[in-house]
VOBA-1610 file (N, C-alpha, C; in pm, whole numbers, padded with zeros to 5 digits, always signed):
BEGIN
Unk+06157+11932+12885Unk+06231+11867+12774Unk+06372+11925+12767Unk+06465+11857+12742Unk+06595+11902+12739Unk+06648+11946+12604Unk+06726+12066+12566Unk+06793+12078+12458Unk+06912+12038+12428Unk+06933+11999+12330Unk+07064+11963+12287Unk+07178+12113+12253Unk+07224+12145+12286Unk+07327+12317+12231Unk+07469+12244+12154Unk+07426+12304+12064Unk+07528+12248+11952Unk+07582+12355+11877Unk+07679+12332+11872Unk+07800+12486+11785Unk+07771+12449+11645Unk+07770+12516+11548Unk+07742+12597+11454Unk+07877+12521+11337Unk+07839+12419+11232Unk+07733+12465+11131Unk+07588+12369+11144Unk+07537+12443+11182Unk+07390+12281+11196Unk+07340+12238+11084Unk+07401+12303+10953Unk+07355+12215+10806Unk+07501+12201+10753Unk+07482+12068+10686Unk+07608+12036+10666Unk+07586+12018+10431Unk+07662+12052+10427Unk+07600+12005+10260Unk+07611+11870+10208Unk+07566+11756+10158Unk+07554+11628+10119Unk+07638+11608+10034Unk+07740+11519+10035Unk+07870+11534+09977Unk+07834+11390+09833Unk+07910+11426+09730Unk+07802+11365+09587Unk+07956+11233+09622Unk+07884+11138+09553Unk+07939+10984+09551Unk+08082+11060+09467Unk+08106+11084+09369Unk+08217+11128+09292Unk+08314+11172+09417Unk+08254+11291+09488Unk+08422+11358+09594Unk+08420+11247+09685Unk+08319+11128+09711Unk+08328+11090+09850Unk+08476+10999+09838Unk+08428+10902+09683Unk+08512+10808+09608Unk+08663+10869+09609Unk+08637+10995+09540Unk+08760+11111+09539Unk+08851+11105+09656Unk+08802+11126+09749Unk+08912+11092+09881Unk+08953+10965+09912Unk+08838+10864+09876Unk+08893+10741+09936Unk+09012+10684+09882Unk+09000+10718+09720Unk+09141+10681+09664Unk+09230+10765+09684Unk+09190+10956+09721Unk+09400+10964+09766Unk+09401+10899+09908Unk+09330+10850+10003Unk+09362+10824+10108Unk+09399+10700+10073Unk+09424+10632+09981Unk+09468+10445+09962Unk+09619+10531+09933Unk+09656+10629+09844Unk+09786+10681+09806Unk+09901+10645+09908Unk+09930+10660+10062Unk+10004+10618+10178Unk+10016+10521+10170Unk+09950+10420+10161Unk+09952+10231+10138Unk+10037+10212+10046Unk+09931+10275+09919Unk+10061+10261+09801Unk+10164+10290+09765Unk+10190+10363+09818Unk+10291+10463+09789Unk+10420+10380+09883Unk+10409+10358+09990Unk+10476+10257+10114Unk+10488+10074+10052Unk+10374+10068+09953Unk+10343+09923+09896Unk+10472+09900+09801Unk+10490+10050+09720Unk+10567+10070+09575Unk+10687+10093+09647Unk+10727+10129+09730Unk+10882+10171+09796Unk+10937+10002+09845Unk+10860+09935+09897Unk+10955+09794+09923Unk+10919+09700+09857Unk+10850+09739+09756Unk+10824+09590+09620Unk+10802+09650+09527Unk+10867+09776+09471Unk+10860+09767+09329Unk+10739+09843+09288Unk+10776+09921+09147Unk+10647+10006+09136Unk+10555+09968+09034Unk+10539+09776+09018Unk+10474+09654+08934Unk+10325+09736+08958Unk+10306+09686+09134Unk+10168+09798+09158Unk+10121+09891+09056Unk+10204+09978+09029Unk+10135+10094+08945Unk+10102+10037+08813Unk+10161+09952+08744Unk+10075+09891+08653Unk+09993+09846+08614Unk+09980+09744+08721Unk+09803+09704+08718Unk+09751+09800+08807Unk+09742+09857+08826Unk+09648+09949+08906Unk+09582+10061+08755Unk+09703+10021+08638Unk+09648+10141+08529Unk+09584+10005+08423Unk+09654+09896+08414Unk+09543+09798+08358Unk+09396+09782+08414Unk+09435+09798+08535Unk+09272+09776+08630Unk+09172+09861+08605Unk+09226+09959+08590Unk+09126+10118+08630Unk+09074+10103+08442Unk+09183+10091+08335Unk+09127+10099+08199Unk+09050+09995+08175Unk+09061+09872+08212Unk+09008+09740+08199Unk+08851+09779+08301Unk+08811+09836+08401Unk+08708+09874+08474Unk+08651+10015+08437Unk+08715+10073+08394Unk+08618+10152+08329Unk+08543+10145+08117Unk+08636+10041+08067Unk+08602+10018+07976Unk+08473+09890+07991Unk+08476+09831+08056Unk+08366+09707+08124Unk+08273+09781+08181Unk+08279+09886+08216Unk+08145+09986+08267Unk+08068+10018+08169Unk+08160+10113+08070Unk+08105+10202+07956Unk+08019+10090+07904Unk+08084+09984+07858Unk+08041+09855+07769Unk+07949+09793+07849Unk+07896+09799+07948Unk+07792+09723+07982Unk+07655+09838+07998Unk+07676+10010+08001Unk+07618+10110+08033Unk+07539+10121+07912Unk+07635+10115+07804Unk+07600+10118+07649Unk+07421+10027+07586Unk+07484+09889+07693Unk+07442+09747+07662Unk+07285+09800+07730Unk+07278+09862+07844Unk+07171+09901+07922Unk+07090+10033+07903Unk+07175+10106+07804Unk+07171+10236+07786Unk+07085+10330+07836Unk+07193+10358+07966Unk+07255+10403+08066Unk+07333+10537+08001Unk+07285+10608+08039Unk+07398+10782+08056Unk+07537+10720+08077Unk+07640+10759+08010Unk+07770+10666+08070Unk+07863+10713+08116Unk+07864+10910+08032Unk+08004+10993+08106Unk+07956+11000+08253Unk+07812+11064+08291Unk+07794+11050+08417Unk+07814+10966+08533Unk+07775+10855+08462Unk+07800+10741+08544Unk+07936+10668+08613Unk+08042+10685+08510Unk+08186+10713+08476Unk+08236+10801+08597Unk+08153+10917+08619Unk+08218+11049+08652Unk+08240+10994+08824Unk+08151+10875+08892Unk+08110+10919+09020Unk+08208+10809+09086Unk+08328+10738+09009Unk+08451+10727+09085Unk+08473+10572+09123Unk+08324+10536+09100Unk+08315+10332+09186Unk+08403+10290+09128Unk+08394+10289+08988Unk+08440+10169+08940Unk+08613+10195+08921Unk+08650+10303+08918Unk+08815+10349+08946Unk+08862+10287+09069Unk+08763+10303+09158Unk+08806+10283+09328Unk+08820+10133+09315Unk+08657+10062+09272Unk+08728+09931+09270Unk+08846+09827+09166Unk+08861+09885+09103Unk+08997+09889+09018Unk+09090+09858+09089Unk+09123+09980+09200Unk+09243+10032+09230Unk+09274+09886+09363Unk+09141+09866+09422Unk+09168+09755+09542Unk+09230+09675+09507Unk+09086+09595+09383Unk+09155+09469+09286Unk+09339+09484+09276Unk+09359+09591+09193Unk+09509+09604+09174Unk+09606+09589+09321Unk+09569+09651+09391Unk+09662+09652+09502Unk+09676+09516+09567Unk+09534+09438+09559Unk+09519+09358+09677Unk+09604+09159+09609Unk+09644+09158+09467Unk+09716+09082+09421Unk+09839+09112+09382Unk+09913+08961+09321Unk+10062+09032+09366Unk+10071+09126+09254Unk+10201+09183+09284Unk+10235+09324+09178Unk+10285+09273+09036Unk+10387+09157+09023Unk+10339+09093+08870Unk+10262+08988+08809Unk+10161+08959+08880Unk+10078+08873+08817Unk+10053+08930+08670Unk+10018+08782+08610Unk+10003+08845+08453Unk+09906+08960+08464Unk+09884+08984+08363Unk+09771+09123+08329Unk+09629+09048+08281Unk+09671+08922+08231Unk+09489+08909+08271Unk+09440+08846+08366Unk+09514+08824+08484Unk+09460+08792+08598Unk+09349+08949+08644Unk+09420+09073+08665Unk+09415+09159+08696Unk+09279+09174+08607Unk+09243+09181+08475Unk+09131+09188+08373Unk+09023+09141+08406Unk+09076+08992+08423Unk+08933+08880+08437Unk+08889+08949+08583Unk+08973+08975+08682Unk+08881+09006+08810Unk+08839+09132+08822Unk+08859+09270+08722Unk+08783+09342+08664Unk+08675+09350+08646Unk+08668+09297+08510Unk+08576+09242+08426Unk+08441+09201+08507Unk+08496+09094+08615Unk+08426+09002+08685Unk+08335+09089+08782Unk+08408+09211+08832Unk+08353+09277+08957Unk+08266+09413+08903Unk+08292+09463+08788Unk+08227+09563+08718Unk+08091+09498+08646Unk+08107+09388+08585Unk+08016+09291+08530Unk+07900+09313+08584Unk+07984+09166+08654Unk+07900+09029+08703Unk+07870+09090+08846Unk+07972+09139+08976Unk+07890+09204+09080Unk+07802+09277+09071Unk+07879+09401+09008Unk+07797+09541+09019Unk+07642+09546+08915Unk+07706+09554+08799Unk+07568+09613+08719Unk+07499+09489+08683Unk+07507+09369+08677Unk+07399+09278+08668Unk+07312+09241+08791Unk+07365+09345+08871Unk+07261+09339+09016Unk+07159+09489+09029Unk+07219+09545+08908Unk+07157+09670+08877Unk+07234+09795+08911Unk+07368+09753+08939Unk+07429+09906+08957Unk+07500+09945+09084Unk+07533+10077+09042Unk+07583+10137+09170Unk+07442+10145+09305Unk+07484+10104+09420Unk+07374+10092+09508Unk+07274+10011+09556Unk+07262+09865+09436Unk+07246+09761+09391Unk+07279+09615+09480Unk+07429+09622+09417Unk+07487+09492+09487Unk+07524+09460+09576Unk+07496+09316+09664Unk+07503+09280+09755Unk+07623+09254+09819Unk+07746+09213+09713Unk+07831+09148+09774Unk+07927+09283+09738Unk+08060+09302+09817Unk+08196+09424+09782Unk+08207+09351+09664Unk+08211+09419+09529Unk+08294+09378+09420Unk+08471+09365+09384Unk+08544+09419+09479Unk+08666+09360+09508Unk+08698+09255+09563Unk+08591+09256+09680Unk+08628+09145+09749Unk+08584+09012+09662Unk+08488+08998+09598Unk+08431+08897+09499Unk+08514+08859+09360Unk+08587+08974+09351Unk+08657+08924+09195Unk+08771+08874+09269Unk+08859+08899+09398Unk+08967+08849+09445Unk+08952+08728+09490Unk+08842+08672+09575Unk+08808+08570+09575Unk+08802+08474+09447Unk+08717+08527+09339Unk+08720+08433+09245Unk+08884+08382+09164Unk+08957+08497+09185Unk+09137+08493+09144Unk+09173+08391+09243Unk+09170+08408+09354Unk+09250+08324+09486Unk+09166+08182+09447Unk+09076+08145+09411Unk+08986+07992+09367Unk+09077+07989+09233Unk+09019+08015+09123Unk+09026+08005+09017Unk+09218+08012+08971Unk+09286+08105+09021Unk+09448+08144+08982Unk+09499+08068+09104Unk+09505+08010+09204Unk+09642+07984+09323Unk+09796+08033+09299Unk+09790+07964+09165Unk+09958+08003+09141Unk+09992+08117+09137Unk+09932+08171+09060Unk+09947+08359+09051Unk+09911+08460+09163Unk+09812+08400+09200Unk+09752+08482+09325Unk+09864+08464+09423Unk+09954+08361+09460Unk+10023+08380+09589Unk+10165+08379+09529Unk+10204+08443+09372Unk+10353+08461+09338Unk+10399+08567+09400Unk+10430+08629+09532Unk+10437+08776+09580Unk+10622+08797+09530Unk+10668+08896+09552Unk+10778+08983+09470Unk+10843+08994+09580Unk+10961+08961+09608Unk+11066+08989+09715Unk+11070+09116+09763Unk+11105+09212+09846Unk+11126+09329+09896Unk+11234+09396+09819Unk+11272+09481+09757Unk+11408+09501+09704Unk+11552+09480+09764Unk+11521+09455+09914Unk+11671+09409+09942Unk+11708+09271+09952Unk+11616+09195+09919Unk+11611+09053+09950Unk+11627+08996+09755Unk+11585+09071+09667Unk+11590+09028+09585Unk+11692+08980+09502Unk+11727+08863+09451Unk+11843+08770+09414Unk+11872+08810+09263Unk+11798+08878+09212Unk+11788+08951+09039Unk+11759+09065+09058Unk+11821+09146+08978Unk+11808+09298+08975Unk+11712+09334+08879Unk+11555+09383+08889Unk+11507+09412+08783Unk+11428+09541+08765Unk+11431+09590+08660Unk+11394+09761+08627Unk+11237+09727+08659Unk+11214+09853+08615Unk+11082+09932+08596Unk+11031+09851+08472Unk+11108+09846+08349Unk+11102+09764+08202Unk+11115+09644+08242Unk+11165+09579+08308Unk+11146+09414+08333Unk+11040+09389+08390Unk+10998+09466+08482Unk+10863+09469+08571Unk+10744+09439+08435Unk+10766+09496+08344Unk+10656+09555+08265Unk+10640+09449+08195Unk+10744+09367+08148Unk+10754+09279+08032Unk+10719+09177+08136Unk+10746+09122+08234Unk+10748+09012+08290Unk+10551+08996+08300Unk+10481+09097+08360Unk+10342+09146+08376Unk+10285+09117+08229Unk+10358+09112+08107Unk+10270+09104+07990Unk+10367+08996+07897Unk+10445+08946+07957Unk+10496+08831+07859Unk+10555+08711+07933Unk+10585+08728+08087Unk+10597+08619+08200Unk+10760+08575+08168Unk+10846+08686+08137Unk+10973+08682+08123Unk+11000+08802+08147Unk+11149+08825+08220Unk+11231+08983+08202Unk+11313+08969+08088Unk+11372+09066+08032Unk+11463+09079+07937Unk+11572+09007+07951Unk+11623+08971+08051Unk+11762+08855+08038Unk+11673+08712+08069Unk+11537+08726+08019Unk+11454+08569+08025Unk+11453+08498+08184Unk+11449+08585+08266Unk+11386+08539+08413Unk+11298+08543+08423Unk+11234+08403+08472Unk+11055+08377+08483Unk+11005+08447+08627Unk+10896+08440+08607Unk+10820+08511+08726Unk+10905+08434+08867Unk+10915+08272+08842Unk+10909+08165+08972Unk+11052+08228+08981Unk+11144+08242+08911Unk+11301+08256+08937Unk+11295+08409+09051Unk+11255+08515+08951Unk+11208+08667+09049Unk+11168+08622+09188Unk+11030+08558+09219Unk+10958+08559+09355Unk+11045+08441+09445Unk+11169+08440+09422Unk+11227+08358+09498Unk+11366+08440+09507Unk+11400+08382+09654Unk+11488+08432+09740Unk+11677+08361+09702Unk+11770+08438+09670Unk+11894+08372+09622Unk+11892+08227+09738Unk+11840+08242+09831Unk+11870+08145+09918Unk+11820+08051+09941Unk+11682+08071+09833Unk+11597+07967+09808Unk+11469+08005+09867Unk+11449+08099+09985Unk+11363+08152+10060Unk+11279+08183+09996Unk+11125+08098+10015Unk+11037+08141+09955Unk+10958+08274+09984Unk+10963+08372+09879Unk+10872+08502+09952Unk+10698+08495+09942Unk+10654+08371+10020Unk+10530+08402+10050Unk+10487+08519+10179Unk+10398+08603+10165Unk+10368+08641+10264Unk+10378+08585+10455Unk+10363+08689+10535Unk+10392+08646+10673Unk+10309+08554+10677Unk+10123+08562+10634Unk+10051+08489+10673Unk+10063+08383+10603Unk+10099+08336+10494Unk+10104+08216+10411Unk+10251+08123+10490Unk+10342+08217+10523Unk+10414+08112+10583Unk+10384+08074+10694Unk+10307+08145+10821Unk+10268+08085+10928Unk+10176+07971+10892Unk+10063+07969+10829Unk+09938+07875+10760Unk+10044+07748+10730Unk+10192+07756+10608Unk+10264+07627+10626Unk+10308+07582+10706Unk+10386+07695+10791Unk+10455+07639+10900Unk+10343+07560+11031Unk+10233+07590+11043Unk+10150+07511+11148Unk+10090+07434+11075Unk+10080+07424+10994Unk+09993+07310+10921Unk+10126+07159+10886Unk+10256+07202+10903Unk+10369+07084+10876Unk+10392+07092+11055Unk+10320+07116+11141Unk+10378+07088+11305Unk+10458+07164+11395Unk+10477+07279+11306Unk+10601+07410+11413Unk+10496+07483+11439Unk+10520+07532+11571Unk+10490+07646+11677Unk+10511+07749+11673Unk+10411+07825+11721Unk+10420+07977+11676Unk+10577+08046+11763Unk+10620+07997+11864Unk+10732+08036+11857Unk+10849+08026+11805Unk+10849+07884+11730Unk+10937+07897+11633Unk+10918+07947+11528Unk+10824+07930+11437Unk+10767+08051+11353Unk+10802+08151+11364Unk+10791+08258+11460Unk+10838+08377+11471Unk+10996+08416+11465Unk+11105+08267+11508Unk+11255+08272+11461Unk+11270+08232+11330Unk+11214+08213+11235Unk+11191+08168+11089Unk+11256+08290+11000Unk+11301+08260+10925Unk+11409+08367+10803Unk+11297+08516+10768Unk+11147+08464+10763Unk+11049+08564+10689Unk+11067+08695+10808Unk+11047+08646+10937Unk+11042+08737+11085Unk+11138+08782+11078Unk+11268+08716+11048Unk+11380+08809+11063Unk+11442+08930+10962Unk+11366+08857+10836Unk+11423+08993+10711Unk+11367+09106+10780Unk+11336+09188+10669Unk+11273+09341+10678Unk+11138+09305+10646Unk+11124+09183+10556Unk+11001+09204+10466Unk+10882+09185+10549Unk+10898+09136+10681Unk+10781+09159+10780Unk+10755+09325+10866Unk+10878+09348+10856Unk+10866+09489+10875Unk+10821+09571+10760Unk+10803+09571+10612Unk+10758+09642+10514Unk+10620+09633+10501Unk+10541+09434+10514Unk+10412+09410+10532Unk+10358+09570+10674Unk+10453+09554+10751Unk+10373+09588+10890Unk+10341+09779+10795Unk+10429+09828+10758Unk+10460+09933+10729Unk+10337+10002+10665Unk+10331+09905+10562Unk+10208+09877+10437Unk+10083+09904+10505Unk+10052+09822+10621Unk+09921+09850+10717Unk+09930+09967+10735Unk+10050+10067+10827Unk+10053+10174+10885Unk+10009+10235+10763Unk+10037+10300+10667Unk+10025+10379+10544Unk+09864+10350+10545Unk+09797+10242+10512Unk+09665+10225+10504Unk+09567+10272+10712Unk+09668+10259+10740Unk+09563+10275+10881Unk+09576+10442+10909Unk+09701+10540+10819Unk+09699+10667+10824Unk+09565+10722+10733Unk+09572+10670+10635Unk+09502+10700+10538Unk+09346+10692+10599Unk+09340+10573+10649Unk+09197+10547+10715Unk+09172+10649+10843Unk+09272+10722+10869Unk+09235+10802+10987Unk+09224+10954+10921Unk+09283+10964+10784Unk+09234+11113+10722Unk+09082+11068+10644Unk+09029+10962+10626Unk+08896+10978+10617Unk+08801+10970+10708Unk+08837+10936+10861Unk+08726+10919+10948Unk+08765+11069+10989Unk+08846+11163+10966Unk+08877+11288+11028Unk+08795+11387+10934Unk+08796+11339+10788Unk+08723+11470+10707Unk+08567+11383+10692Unk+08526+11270+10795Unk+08421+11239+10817Unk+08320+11195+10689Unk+08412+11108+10603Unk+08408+11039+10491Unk+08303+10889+10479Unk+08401+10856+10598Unk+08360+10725+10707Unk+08331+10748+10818Unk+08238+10676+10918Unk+08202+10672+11031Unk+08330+10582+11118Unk+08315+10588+11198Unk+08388+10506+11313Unk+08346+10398+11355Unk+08250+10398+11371Unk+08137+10261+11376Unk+08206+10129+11363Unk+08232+10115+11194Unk+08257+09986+11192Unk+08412+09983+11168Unk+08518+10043+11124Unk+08665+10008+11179Unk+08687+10040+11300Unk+08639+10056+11375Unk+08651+10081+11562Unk+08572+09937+11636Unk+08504+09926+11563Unk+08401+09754+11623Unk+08465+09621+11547Unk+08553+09681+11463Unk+08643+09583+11346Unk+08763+09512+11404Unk+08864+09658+11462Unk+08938+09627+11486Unk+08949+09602+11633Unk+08878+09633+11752Unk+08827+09516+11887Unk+08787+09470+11861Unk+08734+09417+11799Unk+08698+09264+11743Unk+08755+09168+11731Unk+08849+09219+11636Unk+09008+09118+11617Unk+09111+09073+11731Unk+09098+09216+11844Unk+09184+09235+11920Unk+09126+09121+12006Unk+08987+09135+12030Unk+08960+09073+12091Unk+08957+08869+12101Unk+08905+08843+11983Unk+08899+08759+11951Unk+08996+08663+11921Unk+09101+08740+11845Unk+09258+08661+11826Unk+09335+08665+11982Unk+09306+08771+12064Unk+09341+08714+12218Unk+09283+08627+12264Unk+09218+08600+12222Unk+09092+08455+12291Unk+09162+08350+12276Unk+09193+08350+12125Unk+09254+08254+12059Unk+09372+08208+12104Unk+09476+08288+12116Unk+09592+08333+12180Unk+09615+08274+12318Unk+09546+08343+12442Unk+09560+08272+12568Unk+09475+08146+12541Unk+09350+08061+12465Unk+09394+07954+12486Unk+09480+07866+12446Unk+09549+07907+12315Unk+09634+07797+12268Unk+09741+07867+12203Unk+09866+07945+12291Unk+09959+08050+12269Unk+10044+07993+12142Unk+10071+07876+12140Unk+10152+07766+12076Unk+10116+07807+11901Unk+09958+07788+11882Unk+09890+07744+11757Unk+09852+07876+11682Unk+09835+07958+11781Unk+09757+08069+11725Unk+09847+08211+11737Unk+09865+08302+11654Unk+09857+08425+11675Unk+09921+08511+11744Unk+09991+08585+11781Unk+09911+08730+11905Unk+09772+08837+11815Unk+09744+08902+11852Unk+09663+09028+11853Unk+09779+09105+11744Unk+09848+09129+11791Unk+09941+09258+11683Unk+09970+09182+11579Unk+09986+09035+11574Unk+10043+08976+11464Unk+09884+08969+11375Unk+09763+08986+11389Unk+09669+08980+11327Unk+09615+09167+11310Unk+09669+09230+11342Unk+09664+09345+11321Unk+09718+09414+11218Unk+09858+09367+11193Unk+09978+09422+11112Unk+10039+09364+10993Unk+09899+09202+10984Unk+09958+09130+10831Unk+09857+09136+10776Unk+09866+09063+10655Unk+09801+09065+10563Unk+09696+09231+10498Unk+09567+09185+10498Unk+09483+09353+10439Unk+09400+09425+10587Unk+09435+09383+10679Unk+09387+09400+10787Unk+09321+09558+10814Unk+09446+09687+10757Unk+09407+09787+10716Unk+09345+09805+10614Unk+09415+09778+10522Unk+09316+09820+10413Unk+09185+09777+10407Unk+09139+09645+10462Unk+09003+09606+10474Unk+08939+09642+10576Unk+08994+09726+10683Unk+08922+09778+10814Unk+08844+09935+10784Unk+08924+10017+10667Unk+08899+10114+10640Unk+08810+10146+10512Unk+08902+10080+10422Unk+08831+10083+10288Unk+08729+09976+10211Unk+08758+09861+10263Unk+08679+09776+10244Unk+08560+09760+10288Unk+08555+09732+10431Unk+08430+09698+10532Unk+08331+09826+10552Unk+08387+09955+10534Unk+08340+10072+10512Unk+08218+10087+10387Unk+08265+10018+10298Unk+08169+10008+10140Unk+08012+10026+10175Unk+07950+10192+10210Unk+07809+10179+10212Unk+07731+10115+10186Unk+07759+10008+10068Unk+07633+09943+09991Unk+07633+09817+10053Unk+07778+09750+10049Unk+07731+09618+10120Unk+07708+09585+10252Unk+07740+09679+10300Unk+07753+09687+10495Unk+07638+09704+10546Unk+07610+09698+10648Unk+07498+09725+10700Unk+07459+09903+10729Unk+07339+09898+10743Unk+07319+10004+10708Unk+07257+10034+10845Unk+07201+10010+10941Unk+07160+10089+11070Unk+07287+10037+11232Unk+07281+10135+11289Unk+07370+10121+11352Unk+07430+10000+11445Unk+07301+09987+11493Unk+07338+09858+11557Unk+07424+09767+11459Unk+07373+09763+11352Unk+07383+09631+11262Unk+07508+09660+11190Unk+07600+09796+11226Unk+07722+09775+11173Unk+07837+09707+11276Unk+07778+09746+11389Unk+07866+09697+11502Unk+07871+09591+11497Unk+07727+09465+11459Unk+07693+09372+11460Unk+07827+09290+11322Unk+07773+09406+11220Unk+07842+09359+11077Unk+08017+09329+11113Unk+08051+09473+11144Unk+08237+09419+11172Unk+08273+09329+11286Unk+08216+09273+11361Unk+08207+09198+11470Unk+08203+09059+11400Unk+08147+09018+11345Unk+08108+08973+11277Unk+08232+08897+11181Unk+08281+09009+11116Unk+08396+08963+11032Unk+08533+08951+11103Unk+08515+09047+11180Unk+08622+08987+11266Unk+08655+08875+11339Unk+08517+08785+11397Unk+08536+08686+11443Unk+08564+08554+11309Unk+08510+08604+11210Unk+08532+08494+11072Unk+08704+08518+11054Unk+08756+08627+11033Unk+08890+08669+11009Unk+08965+08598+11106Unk+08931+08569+11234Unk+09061+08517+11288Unk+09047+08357+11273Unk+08893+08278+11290Unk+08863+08137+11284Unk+08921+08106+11153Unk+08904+08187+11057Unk+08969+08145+10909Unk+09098+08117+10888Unk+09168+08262+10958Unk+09331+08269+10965Unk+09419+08141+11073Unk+09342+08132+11168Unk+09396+08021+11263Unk+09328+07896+11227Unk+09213+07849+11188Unk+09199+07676+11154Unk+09147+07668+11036Unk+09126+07744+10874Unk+09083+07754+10779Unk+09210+07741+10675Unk+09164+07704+10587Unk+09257+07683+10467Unk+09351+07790+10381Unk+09292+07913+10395Unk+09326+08015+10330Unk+09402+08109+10458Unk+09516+08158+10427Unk+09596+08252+10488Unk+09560+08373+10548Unk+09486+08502+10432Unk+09429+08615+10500Unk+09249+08575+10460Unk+09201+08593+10576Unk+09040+08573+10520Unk+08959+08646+10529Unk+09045+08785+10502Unk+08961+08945+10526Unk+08843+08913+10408Unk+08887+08854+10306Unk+08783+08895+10156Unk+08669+08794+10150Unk+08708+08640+10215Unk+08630+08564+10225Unk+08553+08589+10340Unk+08545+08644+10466Unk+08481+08701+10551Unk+08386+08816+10542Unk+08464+08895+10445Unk+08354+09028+10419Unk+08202+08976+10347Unk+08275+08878+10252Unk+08185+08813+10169Unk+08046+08754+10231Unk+08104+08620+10337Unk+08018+08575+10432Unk+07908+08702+10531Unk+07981+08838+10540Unk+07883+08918+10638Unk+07791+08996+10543Unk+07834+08968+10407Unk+07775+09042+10326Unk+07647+08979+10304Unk+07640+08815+10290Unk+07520+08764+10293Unk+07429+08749+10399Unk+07461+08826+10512Unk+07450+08788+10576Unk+07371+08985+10655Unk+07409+09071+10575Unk+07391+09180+10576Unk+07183+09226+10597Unk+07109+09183+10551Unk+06982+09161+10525Unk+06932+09125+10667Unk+06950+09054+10705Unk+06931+08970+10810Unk+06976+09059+10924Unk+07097+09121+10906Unk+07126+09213+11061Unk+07029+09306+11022Unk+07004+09364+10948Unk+06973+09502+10928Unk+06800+09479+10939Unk+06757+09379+10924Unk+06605+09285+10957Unk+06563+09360+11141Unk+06692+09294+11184Unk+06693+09257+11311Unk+06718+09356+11405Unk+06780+09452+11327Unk+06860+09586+11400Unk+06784+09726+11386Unk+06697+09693+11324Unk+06587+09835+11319Unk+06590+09928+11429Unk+06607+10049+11431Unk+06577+10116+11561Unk+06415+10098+11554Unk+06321+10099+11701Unk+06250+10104+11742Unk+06135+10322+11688Unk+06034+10278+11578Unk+05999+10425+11567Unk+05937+10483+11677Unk+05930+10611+11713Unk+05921+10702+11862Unk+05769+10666+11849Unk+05701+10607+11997Unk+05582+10627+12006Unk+05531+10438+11929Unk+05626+10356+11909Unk+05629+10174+11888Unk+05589+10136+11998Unk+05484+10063+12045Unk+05498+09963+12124Unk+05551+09845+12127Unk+05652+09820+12241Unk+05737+09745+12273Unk+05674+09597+12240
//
């Protein structure tokens, strides 16, 4: 029989849901922090509506179940999913956009499925979805980059505009998210989705005003910050590798598919790498112990999975980034791998 020789510590201590949560949000800090430097530090607002609005929808439903609640409070979920929600819409959407998909994911995902450990579907990804159905207008008002922006507005205009849909010299949200030049600041992926859906080619697309600002260089930036972050939690071994390593060849793979056959319509590989939540959903999202699959095979299976939905969505589907509507689909879909993916117990006949 062969031994395995393994260096020293061979017990490791079981790390409690509270520190695990604990890192995952300073490791989102680089994203944000890179998010708040070329659009404004709106972000940090709802990210503090989110987190009070999700942890007051906890207490209040803990109460309702009565449920221990500082404890429950203490172990970080419902902050973390706060913080996605917040990041992952634009930075002044009103404040009860930001609430209702709170509300919705602390609720209605998590504890009416029984809790932390419980629910089936990511509760970020489910309340953003229900915003992107339910809000369109708000969900895709995104905020110019600060050098592109045609109005100069504070920290205090930010604030008022988020809770009264005016700045102090009475500029509406639509006047802000637009370009002096008329340039609409939808995201990279929302303008490629118009631009091929009205008959232009991805190479002209790519000479288009959005490619040439910065603000495709700030999107790309935004990833980097989230794909650093995702590499100080697979390093203090937070996360496995598993599924953002089977996530992101996946993509690579698949959007090249796409790519050499129809160079014109679709994509490159880096351009599906570096827009939209691509990081943040490779690391922090798809990572989510509870909804992912849980044996090994079946995670490889799981991000594989979404990756091939992520690019069919992004290239012939209606919606622009389809990281959230994809996670969603593998999430139902989670049961079934994990059915199928059993390791074999020692001493099974085949």
């Amino acid at each position: 029989m062969a031994f395995i020789n393994a260096s020293s510590p061979h017990q490791r201590r079981q790390r409690k849901t509270s520190e695990i949560m604990r890192w995952v949000i300073l490791c989102l800090i680089p994203g944000v922090a890179i998010q708040s430097y070329y659009f404004g530090f709106s972000n940090l607002i709802q990210i503090f509506i989110a987190a009070a609005t999700a942890l007051l929808s906890e207490a209040a439903i803990l109460h309702l179940r009565k449920r221990p609640i500082a404890r429950i409070l203490k172990d970080n979920t419902a902050l973390l999913t706060a913080i996605l929600i917040a990041i992952s819409i634009p930075p002044l959407s009103p404040w009860w956009v930001v609430v209702i998909g709170c509300v919705f994911a602390i609720v209605f995902v998590k504890q009416l499925y029984g809790g932390l450990g419980q629910n089936i579907f990511n509760p970020a990804m489910a309340a953003y979805v229900l915003l992107l159905i339910a809000f369109p207008v708000q969900m895709t008002s995104w905020l110019p980059m600060h050098e592109l922006q045609s109005i100069e507005i504070s920290f205090l205009d930010q604030l008022r505009c988020i809770f009264t849909g005016f700045t102090a010299d009475g500029y509406s949200l639509q006047q802000l998210t637009s370009n002096i030049d008329g340039l609409s600041m939808a995201t990279p992926l929302d303008s490629t989705k118009t631009a091929l859906n009205s008959g232009f080619i991805m190479p002209e697309i790519l000479r288009s005003d959005i490619f040439k600002h910065s603000s495709w260089q700030a999107i790309q930036w935004v990833n980097v910050g989230f794909l650093f972050g995702g590499c100080v939690l697979l390093y203090k071994r937070i996360i496995q590798f598993t599924i953002p390593l089977s996530f992101l060849l996946g993509l690579i793979f698949f959007s090249f598919v796409a790519f050499a056959y129809a160079p014109d319509l679709n994509p490159t590989p880096v351009f599906h790498l570096l827009s939209g939540a691509t990081m943040l959903g490779c690391f922090f999202i798809l990572t989510d112990p509870v909804s992912a699959s849980t044996t090994q095979k079946g995670r490889i299976i799981y991000a594989l999975l979404i990756a091939l939905l992520v690019v069919l969505i992004r290239n012939v589907g209606g919606y622009p980034d389809a990281l959230a509507f994809a996670v969603l689909l593998a999430n139902m879909c989670v049961p079934l791998i994990d059915y199928y993916s059993q390791p074999k117990v020692y001493g099974e006949r085949s």
